[in-house]
C-alpha positions in Angstrom: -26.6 26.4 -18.7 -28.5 29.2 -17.5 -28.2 32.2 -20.1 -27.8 36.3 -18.9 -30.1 38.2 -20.8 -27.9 40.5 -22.6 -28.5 44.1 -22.8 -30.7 45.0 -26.2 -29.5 46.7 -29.5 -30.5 48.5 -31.7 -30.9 48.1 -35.8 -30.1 51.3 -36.8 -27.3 51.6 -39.1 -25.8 54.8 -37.4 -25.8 52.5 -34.0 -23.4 49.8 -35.8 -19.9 50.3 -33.0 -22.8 50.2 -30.6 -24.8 46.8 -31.9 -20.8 45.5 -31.9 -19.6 46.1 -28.3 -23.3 44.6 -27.2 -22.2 41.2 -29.3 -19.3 40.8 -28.0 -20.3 42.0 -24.5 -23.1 39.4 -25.1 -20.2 36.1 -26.1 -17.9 37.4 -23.2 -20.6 37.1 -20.6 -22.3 34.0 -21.7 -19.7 32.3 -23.4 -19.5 30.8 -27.3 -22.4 31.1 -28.8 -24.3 30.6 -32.0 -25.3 33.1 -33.7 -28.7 32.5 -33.2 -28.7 32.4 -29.8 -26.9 36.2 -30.3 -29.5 37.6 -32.0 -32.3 36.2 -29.5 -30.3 37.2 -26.2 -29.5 41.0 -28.1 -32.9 41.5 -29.6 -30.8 41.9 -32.8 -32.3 40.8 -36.2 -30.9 37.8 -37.7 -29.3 39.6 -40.6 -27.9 41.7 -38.9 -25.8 39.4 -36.2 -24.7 37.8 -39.4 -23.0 41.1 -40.5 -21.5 41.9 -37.1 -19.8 38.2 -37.0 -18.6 38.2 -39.9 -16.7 41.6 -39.4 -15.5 40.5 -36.2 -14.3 37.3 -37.4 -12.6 39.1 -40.2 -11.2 41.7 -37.2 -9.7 38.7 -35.3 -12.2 39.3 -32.2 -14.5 36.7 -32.7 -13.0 33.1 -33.6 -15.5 29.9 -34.9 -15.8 27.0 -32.2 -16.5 23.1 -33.1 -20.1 23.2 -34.6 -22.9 22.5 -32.1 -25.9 19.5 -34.1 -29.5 21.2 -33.6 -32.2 19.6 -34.6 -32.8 20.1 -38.2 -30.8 22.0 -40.6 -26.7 22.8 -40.5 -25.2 22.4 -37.5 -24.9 25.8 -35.6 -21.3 27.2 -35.3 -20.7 28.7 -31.6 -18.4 32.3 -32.0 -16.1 33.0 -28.8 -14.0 35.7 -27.8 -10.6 35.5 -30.1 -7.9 35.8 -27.0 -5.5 36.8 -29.4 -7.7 39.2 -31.0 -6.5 41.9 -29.3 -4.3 42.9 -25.8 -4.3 45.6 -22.8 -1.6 47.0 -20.3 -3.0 47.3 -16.4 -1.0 49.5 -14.2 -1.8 50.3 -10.7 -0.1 52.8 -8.6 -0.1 52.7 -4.8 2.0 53.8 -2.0 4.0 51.0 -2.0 3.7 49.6 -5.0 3.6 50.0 -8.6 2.4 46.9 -10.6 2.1 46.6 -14.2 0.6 43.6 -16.4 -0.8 42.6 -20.4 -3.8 40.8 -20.6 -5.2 39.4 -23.9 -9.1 39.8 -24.6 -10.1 36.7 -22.5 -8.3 38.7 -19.4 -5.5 36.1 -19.2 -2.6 37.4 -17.7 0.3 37.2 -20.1 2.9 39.6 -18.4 3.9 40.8 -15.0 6.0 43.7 -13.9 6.3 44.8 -9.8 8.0 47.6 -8.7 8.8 49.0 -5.4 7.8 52.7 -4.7 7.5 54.7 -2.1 4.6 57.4 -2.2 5.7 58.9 -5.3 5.1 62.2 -6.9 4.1 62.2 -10.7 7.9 63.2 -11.3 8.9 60.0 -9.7 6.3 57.7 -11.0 5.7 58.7 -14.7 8.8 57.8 -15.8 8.8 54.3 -13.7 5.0 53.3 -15.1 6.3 54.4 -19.2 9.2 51.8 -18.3 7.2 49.8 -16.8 4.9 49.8 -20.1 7.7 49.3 -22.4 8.9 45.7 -20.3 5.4 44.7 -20.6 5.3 45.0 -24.1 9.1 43.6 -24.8 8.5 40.7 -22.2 4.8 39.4 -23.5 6.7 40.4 -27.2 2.6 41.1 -28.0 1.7 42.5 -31.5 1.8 46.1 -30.9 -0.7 46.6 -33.9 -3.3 44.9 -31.6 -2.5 46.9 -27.7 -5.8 48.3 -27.4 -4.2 50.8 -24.9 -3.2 51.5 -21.2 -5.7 51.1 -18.5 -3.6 52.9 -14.8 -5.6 52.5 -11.3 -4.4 55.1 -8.8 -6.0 56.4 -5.4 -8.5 58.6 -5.9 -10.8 61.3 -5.5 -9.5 63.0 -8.2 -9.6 67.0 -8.5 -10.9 67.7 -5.4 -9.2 70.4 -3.7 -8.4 69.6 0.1 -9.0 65.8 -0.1 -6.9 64.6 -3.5 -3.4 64.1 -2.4 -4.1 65.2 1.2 -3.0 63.0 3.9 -1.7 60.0 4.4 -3.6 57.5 2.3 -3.2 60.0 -0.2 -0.6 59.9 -3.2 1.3 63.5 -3.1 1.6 66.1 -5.6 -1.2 64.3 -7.8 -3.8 67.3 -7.5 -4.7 68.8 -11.3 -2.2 66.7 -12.4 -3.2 65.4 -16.1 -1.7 61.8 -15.3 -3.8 60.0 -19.0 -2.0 62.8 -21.3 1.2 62.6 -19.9 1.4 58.6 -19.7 0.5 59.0 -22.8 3.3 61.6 -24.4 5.4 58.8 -22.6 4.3 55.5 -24.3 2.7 56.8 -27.1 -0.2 54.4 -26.3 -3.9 55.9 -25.5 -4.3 55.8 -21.8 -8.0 55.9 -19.3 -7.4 56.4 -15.9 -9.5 55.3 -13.2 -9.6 55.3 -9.5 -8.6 52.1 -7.6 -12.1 51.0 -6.0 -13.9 51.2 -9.4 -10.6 49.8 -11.3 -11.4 46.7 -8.6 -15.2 46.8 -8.8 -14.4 46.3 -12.8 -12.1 43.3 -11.9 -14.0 41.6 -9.8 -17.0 41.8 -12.2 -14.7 40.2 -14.9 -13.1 37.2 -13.2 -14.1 37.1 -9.5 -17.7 36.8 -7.5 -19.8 39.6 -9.7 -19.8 38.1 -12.9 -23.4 37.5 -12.9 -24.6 40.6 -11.3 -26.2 43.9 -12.5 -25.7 45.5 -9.2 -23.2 45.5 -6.8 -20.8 47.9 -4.7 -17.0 46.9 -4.3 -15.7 48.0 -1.0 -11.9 48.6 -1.3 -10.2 48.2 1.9 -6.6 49.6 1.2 -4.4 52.2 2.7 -7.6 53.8 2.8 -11.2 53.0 1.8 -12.9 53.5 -1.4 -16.3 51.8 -3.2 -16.5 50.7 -6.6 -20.1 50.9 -8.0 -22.1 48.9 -11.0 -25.7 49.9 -11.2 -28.1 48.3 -13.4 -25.4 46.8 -15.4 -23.9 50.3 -15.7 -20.4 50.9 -14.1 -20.9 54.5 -12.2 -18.5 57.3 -12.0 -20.0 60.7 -11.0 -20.5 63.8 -12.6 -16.3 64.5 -11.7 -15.5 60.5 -11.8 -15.6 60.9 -7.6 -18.3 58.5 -7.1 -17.9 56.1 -3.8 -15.6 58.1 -2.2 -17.3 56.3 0.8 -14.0 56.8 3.1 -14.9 59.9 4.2 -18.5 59.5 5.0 -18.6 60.2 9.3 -20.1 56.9 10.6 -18.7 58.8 14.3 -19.6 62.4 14.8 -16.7 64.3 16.9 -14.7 60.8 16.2 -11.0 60.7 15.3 -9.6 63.7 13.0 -9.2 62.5 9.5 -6.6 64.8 7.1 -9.5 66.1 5.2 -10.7 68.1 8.2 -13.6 66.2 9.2 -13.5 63.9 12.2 -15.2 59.9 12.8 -14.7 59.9 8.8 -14.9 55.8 7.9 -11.8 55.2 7.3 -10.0 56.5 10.0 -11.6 53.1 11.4 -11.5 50.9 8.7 -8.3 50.3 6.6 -4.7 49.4 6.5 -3.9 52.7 7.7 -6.6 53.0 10.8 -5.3 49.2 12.0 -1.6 50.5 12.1 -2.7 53.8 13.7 -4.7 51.8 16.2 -2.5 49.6 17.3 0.5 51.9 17.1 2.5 49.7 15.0 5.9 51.7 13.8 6.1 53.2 10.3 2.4 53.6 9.2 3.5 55.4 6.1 4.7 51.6 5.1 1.7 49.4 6.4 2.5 46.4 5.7 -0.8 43.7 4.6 1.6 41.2 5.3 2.3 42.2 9.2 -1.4 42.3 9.8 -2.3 38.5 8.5 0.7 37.5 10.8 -1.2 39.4 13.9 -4.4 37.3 13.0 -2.4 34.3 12.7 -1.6 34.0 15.9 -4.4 35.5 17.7 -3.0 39.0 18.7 -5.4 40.2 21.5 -4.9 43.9 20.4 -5.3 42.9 16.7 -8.5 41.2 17.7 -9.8 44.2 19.8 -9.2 46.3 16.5 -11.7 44.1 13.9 -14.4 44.1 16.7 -14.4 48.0 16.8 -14.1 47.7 13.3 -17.0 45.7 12.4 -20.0 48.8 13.9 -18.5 51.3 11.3 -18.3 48.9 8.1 -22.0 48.2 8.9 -23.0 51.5 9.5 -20.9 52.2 5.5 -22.8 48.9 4.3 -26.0 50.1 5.8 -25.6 53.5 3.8 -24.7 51.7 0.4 -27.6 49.4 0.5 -29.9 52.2 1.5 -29.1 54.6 -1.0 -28.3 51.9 -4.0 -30.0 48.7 -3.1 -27.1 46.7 -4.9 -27.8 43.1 -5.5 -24.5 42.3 -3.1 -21.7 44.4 -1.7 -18.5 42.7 -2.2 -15.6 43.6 0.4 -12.3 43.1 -1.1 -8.5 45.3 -1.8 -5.1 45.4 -0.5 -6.1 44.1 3.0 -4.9 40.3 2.9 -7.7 37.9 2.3 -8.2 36.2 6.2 -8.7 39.5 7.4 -11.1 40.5 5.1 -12.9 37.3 5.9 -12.5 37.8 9.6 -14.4 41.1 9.3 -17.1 39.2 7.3 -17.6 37.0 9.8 -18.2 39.6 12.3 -20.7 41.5 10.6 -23.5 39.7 11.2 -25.9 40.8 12.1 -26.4 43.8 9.3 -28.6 46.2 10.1 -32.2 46.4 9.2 -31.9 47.9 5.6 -34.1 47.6 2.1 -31.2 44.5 1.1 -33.3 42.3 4.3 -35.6 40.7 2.3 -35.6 37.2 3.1 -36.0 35.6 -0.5 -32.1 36.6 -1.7 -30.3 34.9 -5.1 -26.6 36.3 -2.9 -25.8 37.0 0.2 -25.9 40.9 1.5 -21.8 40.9 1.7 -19.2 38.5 -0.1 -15.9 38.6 -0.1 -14.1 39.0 -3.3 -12.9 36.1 -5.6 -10.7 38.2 -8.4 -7.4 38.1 -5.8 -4.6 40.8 -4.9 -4.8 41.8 -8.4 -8.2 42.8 -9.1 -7.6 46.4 -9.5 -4.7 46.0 -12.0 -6.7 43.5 -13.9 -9.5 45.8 -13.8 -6.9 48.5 -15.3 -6.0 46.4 -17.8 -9.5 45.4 -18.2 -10.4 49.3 -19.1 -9.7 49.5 -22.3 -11.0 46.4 -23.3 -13.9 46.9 -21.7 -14.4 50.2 -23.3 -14.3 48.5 -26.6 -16.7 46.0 -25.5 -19.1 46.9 -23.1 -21.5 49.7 -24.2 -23.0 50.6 -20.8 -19.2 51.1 -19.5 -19.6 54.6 -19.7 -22.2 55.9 -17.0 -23.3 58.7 -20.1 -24.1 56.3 -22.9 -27.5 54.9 -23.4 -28.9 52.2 -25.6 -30.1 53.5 -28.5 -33.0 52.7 -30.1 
């Protein structure tokens, strides 16, 4: 088995949460471990490994595996993630849908909660996601001593006055509105909140197609379209947590009027919302994922006409991502059913001429994501978790050392 080098700590005593979140960011990526191998992966000193283990053995994180014979000496003991060590609550909130689930620290799924909405306001959907908090909890009957906290995905940008909660692939009424505080007064329970393209980019790089990768951009094709960015091992967020707000770059000058007053803005072309508006299917308020598999199941000539036109402006978005971040991959994935995601995959060939060309390639330029419908509500509930455990989650923290 081939190892990932793990991000480097630091022996400083003042660094010690630090050196712990890179140990168990180190056993989570690579698997069980010994704690030898820990210490040459981290850069850590062997005594110091031997501390950290031990505490988080004591703190129920870390759990002994069957003992692994070396070569001379006592048998090595591998540490793994504890599952049981501690657990998460994911919540997503969409137009149509709010979704809530617990997942233990191996990102097992050990509760599920849907509920039908329809574009709420916060007054309607605060009071739905605290409920939908407290059936998690009763239902998975978790240890509340060990809920790490609440981890919501919502539509995004966030703050930005004429484009959050404008339009229709926009939640309304969400503008200013301190959604982590007040989830919080609710539940009682610590809350992050994140948008649902990064919530997904932080899913996929758990459980789907990024596990291995440093660098990558999740492309989240929903009601609208959104991008989800790790760089250099780092998940990135923006100076105002707006970063990859990708749907309303113009990829068609004087193009079709988007609802934050520019016109040809991406995802007037690419999303659930552009293929309903494009093929003047009834309700687009309520696009439905499920009508628009059915259309590409049987080979609907208008449905068709749609991806090809499609296909120029998500190259001309992919073009842009790889120029500006030359990401190892760029994964396409979100709310858009899985064959028609594909379809548009197999239709972009071929990319445009960009720095990702290089003929000598460990991935392909675009992959489609592994992680399912429920890689941004994992991702939630991966938040808090993740928090604890990663320490380049946060785009402002730096190794120290």
């Amino acid at each position: 088995m081939i190892l990932k080098k793990a991000i480097s700590g630091t022996n400083l005593e003042q660094a010690k949460s630090h050196n712990r979140r890179v140990v168990i960011e180190t056993i989570r990526t690579n698997g069980a471990l010994s704690r030898a191998s820990i210490a040459r992966l981290t850069a850590l000193s062997s005594q110091t490994i031997s501390n950290i283990v031990e505490e988080l053995e004591e703190a129920g994180l870390l759990r002994p595996e069957a003992t692994l014979k070396g070569a001379r000496g006592q048998p090595a003991v591998p540490y793994s993630i504890n599952p049981d060590g501690g657990y998460s609550i994911g919540l997503q909130l969409d137009h149509q849908l709010a979704v809530g689930v617990v997942t233990d620290l191996s990102g097992t799924m050990r509760a599920r909660v849907e509920r039908n909405v329809d574009r709420p306001t916060p007054a309607e959907a605060m009071p739905l996601l605290a409920a939908i908090s407290s059936d998690l909890i009763a239902t998975s009957r978790l240890d509340r001593t060990k809920l790490l906290g609440i981890g919501m995905a919502m539509p995004g940008p966030f703050g930005v006055e004429g484009m959050t909660s404008v339009g229709p692939t926009a939640l309304p009424g969400w503008h200013d509105f301190p959604v982590a505080e007040e989830l919080e007064r609710l539940t009682g329970i610590a809350v992050i909140v994140e948008n649902d393209a990064t919530a997904a980019a932080i899913g996929e790089r758990l459980y789907g197609v990024a596990r291995k990768l440093d660098s990558f951009v999740y492309l989240f094709i929903g009601t609208g379209l959104g991008a989800g960015l790790f760089l250099d091992g780092h998940l990135y967020k923006g100076s105002r947590h707006n970063a990859g707000e990708i749907g309303h770059i113009i990829v068609k000058p004087g193009g079709l009027p988007c609802d934050c007053g520019k016109r040809g803005c991406l995802e007037r072309y690419v999303s659930l919302r552009a293929a309903y508006d494009r093929l003047h299917l009834p309700d687009p308020d309520h696009a439905s994922p499920d009508l628009l598999e059915e259309l590409l199941a049987k080979g609907d000539s208008r449905f068709e006409a749609w991806l090809d036109e499609a296909v120029e402006p998500l190259r001309q978005a992919i073009d842009v991502v790889e120029m500006a971040l030359d990401p190892e991959t760029v994964v396409l994935g979100g709310f858009m059913p899985l064959p028609v995601i594909e379809a548009l995959a197999g239709r972009l060939e071929p990319l445009h001429l960009s720095v990702s060309s290089a003929t000598a390639r460990a991935t392909p330029r675009v992959v489609v994501g592994a992680a399912g419908k429920d890689t941004s509500v994992l991702g939630a509930a991966a938040l808090p978790i993740f928090s604890e455990t990663n320490p380049q989650f946060d785009v402002l923290q730096k190794p120290v050392g």
